[in-house]
Backbone as JSON, one array per atom type, in Angstrom:
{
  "sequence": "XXXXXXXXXXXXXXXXXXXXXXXXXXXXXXXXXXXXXXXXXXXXXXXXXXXXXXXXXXXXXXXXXXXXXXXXXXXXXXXXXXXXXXXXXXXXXXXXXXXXXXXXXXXXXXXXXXXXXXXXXXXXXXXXXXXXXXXXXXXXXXXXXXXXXXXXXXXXXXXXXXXXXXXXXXXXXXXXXXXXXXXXXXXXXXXXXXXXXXXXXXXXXXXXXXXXXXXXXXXXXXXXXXX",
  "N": [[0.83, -1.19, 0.0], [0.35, 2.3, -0.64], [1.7, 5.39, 1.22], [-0.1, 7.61, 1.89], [0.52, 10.43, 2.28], [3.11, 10.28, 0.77], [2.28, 10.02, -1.48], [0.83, 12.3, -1.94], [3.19, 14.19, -2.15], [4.33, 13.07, -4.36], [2.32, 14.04, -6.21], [2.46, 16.64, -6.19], [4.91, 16.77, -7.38], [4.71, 16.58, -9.43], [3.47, 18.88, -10.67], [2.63, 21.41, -13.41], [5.24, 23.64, -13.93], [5.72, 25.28, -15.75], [5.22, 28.33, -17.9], [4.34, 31.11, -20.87], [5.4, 33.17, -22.83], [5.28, 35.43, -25.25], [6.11, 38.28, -27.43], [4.85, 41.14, -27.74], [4.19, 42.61, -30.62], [3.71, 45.18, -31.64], [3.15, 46.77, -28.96], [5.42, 45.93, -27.19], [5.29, 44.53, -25.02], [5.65, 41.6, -23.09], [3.66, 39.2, -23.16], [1.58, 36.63, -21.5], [-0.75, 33.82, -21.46], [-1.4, 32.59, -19.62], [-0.76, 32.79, -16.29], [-0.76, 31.65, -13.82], [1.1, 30.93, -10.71], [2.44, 33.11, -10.41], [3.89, 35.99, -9.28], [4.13, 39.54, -8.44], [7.95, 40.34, -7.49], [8.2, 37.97, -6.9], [9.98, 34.71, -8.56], [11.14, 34.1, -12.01], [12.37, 31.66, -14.2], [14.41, 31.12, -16.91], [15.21, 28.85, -19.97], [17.77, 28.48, -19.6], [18.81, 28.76, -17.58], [18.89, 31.26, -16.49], [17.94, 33.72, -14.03], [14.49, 35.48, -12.97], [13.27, 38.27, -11.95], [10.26, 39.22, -10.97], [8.43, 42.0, -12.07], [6.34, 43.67, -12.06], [2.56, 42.49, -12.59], [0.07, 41.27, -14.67], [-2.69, 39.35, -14.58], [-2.42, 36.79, -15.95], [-2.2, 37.52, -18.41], [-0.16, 39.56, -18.92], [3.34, 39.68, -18.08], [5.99, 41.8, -16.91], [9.43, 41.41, -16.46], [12.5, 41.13, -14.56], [16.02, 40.57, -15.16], [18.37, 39.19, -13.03], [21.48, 38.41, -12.15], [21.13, 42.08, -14.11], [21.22, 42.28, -17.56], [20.1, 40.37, -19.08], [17.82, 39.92, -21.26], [14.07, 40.05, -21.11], [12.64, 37.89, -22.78], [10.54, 36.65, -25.47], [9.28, 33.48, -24.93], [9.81, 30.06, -22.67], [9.08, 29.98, -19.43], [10.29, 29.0, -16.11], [8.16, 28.81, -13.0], [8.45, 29.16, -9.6], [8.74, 26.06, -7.56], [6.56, 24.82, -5.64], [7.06, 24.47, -2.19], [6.38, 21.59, -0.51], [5.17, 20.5, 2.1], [3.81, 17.95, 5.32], [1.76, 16.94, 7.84], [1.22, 17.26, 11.47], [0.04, 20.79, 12.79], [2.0, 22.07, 15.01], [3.74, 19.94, 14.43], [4.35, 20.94, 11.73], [4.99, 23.45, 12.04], [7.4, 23.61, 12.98], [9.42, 22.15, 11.27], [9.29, 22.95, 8.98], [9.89, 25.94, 9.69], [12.5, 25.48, 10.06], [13.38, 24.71, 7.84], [14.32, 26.53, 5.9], [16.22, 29.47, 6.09], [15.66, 31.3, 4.21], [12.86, 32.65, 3.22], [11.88, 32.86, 0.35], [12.68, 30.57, -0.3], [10.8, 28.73, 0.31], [8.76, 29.04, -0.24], [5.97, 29.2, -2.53], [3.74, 27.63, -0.34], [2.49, 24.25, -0.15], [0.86, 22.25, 1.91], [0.14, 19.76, 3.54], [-2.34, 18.71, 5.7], [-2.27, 16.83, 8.16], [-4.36, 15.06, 10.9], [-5.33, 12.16, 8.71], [-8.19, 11.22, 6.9], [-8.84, 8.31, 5.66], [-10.22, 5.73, 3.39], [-9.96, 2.39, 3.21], [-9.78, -0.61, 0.71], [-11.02, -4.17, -0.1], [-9.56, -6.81, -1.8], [-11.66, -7.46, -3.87], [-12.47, -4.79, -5.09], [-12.04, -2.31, -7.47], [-10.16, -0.02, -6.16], [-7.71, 1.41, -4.34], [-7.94, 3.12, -2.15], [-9.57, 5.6, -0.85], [-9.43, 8.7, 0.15], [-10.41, 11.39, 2.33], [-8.71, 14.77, 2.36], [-6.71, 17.76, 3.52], [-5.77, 20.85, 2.25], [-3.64, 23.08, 2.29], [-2.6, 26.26, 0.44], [-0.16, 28.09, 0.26], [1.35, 31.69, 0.77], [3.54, 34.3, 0.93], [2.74, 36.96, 2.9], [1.93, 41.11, 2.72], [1.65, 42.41, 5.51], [1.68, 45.17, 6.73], [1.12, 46.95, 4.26], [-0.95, 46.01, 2.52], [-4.08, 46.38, 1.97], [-7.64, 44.1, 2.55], [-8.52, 43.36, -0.21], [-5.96, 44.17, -1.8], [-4.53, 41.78, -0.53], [-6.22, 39.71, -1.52], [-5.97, 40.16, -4.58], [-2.94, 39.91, -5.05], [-2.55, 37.78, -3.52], [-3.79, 35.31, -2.81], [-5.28, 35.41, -5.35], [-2.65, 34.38, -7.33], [-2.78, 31.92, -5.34], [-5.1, 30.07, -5.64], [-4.35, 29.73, -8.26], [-2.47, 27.85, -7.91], [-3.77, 26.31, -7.05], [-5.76, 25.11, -8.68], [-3.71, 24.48, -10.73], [-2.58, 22.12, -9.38], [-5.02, 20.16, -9.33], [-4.91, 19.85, -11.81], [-2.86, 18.14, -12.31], [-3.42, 16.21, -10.54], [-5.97, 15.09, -12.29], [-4.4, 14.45, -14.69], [-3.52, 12.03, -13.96], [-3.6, 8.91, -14.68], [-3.58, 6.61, -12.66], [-5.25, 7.82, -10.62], [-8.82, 8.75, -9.65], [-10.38, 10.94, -11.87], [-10.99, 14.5, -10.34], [-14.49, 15.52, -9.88], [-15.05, 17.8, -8.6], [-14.72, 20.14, -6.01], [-13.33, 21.61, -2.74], [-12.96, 25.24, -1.73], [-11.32, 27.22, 0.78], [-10.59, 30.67, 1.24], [-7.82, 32.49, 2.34], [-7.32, 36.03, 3.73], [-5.66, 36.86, 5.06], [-3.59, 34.5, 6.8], [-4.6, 32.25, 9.5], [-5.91, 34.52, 10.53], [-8.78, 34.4, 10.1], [-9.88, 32.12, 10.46], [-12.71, 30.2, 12.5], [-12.32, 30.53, 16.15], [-9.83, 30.88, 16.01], [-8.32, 28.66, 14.91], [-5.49, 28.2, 13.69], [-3.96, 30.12, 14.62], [-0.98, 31.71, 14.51], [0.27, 29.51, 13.76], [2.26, 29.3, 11.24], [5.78, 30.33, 11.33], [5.31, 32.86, 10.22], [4.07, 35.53, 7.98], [1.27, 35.01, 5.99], [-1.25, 34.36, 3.5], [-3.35, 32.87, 1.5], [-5.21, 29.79, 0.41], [-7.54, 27.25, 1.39], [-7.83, 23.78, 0.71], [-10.02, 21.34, -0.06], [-10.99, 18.15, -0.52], [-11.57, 14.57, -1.62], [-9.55, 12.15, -2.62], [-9.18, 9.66, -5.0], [-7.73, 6.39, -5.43], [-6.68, 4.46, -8.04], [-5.58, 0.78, -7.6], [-2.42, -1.02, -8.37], [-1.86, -1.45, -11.8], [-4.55, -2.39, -12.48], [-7.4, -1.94, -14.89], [-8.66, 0.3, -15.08]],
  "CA": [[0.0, 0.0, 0.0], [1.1, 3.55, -0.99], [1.67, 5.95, 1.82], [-0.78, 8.95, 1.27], [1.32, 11.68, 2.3], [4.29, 10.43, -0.01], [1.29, 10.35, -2.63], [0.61, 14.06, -2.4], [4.22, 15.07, -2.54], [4.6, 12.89, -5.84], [1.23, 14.74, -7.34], [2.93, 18.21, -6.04], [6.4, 16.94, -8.04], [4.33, 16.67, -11.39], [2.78, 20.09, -10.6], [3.72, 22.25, -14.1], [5.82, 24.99, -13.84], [6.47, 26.05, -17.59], [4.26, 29.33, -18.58], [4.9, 30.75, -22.25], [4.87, 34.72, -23.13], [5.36, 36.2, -26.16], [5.7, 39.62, -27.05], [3.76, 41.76, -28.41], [5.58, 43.56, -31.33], [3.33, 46.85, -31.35], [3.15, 47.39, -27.71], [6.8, 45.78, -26.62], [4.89, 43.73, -23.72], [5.71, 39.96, -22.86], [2.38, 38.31, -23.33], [1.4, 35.29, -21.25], [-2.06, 33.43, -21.54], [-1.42, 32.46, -18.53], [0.18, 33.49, -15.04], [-0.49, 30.09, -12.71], [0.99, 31.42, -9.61], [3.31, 34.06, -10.33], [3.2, 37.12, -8.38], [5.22, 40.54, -8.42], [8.6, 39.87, -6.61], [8.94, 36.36, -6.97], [11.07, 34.61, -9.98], [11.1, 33.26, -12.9], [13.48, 30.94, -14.73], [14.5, 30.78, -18.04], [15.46, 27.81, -20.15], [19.07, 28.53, -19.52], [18.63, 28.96, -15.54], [18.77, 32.99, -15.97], [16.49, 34.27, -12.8], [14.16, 37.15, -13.64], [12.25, 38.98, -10.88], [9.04, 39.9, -11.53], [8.25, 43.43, -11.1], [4.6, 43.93, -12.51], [1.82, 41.6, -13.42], [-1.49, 41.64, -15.06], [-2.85, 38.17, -14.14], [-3.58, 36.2, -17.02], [-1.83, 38.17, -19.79], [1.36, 39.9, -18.97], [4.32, 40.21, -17.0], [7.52, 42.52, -16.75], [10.44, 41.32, -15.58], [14.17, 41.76, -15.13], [17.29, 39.32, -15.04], [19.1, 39.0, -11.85], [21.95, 39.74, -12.37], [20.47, 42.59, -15.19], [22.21, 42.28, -18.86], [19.79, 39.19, -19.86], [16.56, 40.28, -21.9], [13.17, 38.6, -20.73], [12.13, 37.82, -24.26], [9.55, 35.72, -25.7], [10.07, 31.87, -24.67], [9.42, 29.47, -21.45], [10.12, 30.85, -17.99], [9.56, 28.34, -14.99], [7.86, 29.37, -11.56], [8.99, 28.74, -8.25], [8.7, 24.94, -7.27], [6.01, 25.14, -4.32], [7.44, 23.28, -1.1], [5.87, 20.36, 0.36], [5.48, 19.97, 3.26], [3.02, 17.39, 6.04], [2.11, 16.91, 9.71], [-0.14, 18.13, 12.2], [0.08, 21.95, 13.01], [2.77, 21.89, 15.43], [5.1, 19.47, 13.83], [4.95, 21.33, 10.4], [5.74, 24.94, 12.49], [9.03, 23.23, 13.22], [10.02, 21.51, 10.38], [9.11, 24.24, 7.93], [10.74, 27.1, 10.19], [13.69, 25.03, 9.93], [14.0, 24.42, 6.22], [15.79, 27.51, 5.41], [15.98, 31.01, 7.14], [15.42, 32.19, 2.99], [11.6, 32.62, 2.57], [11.7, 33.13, -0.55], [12.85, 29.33, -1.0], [10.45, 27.53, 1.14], [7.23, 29.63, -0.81], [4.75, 29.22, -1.73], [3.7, 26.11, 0.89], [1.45, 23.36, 0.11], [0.8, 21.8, 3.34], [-1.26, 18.5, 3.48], [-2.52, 18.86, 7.29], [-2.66, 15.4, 9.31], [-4.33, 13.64, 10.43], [-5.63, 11.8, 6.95], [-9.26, 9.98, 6.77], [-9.06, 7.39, 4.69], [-10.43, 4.56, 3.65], [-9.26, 1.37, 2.37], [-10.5, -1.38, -0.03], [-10.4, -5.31, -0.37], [-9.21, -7.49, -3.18], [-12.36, -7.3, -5.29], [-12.42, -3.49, -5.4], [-10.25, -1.5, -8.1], [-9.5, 1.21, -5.82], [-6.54, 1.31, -3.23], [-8.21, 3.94, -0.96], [-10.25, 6.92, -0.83], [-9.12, 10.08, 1.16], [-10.57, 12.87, 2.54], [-7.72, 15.59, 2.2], [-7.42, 19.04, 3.78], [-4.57, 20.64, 1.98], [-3.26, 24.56, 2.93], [-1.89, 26.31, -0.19], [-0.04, 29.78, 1.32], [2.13, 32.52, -0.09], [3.93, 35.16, 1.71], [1.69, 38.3, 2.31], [2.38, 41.96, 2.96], [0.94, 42.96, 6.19], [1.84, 46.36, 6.38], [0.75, 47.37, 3.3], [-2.11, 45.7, 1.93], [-5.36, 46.44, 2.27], [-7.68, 42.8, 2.3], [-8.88, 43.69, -1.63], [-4.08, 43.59, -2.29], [-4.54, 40.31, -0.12], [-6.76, 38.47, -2.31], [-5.66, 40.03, -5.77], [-1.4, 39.83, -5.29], [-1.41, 36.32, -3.29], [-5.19, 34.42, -2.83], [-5.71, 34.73, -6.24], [-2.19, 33.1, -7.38], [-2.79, 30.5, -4.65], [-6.21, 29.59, -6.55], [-4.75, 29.21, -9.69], [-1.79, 26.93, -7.76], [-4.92, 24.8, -6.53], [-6.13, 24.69, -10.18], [-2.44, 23.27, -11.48], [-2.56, 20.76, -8.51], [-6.08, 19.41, -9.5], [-4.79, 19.13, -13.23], [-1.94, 16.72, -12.09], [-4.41, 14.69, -10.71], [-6.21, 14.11, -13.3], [-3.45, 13.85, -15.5], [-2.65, 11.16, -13.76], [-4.49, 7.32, -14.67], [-3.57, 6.48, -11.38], [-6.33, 8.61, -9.27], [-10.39, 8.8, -10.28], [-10.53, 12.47, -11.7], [-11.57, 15.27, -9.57], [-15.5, 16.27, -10.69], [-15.83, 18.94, -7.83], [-13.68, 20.42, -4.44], [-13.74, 22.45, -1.98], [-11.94, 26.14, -1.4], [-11.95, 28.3, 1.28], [-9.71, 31.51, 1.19], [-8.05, 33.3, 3.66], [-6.76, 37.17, 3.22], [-4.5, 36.57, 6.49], [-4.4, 33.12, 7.09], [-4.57, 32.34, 10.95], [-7.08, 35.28, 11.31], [-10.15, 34.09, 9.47], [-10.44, 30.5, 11.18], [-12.84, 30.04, 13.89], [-11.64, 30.09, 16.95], [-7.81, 31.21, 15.56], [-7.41, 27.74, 15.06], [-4.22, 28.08, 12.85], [-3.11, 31.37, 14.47], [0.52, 31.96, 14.65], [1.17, 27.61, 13.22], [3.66, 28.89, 11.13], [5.76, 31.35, 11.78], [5.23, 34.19, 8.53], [2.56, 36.62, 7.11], [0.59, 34.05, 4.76], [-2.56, 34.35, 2.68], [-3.78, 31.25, 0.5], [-6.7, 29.02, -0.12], [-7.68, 26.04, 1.94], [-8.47, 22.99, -0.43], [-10.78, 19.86, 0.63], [-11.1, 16.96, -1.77], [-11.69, 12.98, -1.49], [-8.86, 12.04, -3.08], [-9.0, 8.17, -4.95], [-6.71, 5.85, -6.01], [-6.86, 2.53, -8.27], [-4.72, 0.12, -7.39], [-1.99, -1.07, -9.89], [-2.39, -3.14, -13.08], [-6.05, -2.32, -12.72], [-7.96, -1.52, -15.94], [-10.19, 1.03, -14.57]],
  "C": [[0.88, 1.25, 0.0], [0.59, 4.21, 0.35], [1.13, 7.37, 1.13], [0.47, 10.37, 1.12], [2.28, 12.15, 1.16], [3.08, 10.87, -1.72], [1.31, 11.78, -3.01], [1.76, 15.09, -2.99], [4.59, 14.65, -3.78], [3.38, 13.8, -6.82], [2.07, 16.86, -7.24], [4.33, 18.23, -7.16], [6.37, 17.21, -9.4], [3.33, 17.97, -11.6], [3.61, 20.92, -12.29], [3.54, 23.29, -14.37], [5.92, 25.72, -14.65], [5.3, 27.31, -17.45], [4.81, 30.26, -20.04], [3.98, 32.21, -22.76], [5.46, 34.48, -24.59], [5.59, 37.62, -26.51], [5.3, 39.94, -28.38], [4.56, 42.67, -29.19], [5.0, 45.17, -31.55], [3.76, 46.94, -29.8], [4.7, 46.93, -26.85], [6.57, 44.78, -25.19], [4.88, 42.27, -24.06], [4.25, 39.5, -22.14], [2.15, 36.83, -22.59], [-0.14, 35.41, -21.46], [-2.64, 32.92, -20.33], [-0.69, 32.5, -16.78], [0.73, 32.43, -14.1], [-0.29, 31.29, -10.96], [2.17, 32.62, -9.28], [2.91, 35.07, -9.83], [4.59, 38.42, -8.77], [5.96, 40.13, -6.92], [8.89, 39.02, -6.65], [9.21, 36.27, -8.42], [10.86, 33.92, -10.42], [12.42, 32.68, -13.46], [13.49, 30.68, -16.09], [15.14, 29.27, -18.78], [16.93, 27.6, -20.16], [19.79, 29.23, -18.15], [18.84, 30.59, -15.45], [17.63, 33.16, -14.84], [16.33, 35.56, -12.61], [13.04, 37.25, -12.49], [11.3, 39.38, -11.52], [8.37, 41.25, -10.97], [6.96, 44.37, -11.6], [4.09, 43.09, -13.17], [0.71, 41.6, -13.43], [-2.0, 40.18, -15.23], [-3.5, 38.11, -15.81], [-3.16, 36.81, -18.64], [-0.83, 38.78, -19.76], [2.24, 40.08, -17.95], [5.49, 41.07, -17.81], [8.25, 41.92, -16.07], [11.81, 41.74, -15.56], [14.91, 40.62, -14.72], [18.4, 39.66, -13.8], [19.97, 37.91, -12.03], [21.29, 40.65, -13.85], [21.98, 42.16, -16.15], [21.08, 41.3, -19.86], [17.78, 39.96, -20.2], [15.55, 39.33, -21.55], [12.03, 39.1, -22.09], [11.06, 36.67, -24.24], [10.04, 34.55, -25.28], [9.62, 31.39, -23.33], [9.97, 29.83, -20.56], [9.28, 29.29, -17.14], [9.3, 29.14, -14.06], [9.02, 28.88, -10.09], [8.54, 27.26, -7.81], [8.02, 25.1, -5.9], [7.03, 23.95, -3.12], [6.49, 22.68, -0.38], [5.7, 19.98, 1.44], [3.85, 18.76, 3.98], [3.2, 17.52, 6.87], [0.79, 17.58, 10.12], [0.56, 19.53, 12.25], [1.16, 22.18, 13.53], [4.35, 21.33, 14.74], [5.43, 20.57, 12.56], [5.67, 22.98, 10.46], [7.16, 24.18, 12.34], [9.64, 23.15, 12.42], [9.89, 22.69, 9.42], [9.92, 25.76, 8.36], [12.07, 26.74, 10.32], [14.47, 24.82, 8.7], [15.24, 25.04, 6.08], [15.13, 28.85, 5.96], [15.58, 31.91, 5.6], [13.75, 32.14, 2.63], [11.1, 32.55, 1.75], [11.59, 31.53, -1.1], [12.07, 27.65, -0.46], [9.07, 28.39, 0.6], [7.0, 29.87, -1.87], [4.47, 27.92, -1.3], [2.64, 25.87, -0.33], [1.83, 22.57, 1.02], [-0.52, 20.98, 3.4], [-1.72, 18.38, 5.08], [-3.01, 17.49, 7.78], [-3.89, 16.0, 10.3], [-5.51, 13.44, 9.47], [-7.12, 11.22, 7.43], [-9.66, 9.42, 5.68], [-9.8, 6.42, 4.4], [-10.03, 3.38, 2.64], [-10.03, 0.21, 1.75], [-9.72, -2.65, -0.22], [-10.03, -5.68, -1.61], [-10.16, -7.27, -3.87], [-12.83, -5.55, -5.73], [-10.89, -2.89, -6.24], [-9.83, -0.54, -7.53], [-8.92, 0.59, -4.94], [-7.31, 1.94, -2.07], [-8.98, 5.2, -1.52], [-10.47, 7.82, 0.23], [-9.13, 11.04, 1.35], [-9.03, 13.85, 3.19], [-7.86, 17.15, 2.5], [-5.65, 19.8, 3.34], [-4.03, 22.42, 1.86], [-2.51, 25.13, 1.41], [-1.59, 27.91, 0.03], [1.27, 30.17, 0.81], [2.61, 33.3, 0.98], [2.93, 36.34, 1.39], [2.17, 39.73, 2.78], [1.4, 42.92, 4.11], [0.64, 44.7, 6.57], [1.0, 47.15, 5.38], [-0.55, 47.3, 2.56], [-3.08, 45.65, 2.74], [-5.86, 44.65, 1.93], [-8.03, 42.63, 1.09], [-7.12, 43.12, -2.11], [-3.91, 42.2, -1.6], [-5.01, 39.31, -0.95], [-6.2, 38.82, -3.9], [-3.77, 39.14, -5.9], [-1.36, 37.93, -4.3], [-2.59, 35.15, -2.86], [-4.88, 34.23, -4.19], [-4.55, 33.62, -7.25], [-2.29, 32.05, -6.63], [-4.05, 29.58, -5.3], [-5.66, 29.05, -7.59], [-3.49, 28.05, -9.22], [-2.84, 25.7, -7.39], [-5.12, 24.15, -8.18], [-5.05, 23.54, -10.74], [-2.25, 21.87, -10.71], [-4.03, 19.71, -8.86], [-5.7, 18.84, -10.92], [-3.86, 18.58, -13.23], [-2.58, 15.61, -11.7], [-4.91, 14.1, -11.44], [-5.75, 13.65, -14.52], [-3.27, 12.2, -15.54], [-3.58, 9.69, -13.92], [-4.82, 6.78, -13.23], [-4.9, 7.13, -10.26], [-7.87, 8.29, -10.12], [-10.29, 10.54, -10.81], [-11.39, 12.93, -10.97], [-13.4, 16.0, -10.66], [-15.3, 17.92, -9.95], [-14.48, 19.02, -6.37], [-13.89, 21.62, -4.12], [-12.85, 23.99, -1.8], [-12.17, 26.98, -0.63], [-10.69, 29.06, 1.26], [-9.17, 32.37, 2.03], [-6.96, 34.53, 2.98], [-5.98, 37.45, 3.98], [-4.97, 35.5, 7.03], [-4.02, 32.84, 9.02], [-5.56, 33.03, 11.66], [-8.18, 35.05, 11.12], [-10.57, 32.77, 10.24], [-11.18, 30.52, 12.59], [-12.47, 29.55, 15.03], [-9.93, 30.51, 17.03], [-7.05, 30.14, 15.39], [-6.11, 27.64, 14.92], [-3.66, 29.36, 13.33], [-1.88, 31.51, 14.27], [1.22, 30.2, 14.49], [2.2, 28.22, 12.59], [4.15, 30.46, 11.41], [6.34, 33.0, 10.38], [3.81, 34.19, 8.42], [2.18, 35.46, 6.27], [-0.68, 34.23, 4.52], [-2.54, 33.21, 2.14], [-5.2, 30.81, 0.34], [-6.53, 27.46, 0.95], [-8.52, 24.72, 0.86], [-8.76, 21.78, 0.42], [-11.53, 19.18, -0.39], [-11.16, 15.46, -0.98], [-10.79, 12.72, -3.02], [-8.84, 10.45, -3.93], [-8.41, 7.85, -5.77], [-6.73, 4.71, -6.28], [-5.45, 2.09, -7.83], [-4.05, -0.45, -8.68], [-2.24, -2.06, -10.49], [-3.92, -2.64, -13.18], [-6.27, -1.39, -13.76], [-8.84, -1.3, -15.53], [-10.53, 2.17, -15.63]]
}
């Protein structure tokens, strides 16, 4: 039997990163069709590991960026995102382990965080599925407390965390392996820790974060099976 957890971090590994501008030869603007979870401030990657900051974006149709170090043009062609980090555990454990990664924020965000404990359930020999598991799964960005009003909360780092839910649902059903997703759940938070009744999650980890809370029944045939 497959260990869920490791499950989620293999569906997070086939998460894809590629997005694919163009530019626009009247107006001089690098054209995407699509953004995913890019945000102003965080980086992109070119197909020859250049890393270009992003320093304005119009969700869904263009970015600006620049090349760190500058000299390298961000021209038409494939840029990658930031590789979300992975993490599991209950509340507690994943403060630890996650505030331990790396003291660089930049390289431990944006989280997905599968929150223990799992409810699963499991199936005998004459069933083609392995299991079917309700999943509660945190997807959180760095946010700018200071500054933003809760309107700059949900545009600059909710709404990329939405469209990181989106790319995580279309690995699933990429994948033969799972049942595709018809339907799931999202709730959003514009400071995450403060919206939860009760404060459940207040101060779990320890950074400013916004995101989306995702809740799915997750299922999985077992192998060889012609489902």
């Amino acid at each position: 039997m497959d260990e869920i957890t490791q499950i989620v971090g293999e569906i997070v590994s086939k998460i894809d990163r590629a997005i694919y501008g163009t530019i626009n030869p009247s107006s001089g603007v690098n054209e995407f069709c699509a953004t995913k979870w890019g945000r102003k401030g965080k980086y992109l990657e070119d197909s020859n590991s250049v890393l270009f900051r992003i320093e304005s974006i119009d969700y869904d149709n263009s970015i600006d960026a620049v090349s760190m170090p500058a000299g390298t043009l961000f021209d038409s062609g494939a840029y990658l995102l930031p590789e979300p980090f992975y993490i599991s555990g209950t509340k507690l454990a994943t403060n630890r382990e996650w505030t331990i990664a790396d003291s660089n924020l930049m390289k431990k965000t944006p989280i997905i965080w599968l929150l223990e404990t799992i409810d699963e359930e499991r199936f005998g020999r004459g069933d083609s599925r392995e299991f079917d598991a309700s999943l509660r799964i945190f997807f959180l960005d760095e946010t700018d407390i200071k500054n933003y009003y809760t309107e700059d909360h949900r545009r600059e780092v909710v709404l990329p965390m939405q469209n990181l839910v989106e790319a995580f649902i279309e690995a699933i059903n990429a994948d033969l392996r799972f049942k595709p997703l018809d339907s799931y759940r999202m709730k959003t938070f514009s400071r995450f820790g403060v919206e939860q009744e009760n404060g459940m999650f207040q101060n779990i980890l320890d950074a400013n974060l916004s995101g989306v809370e995702l809740n799915l029944s997750l299922t999985k045939f077992k192998a060889n099976c012609k489902c």
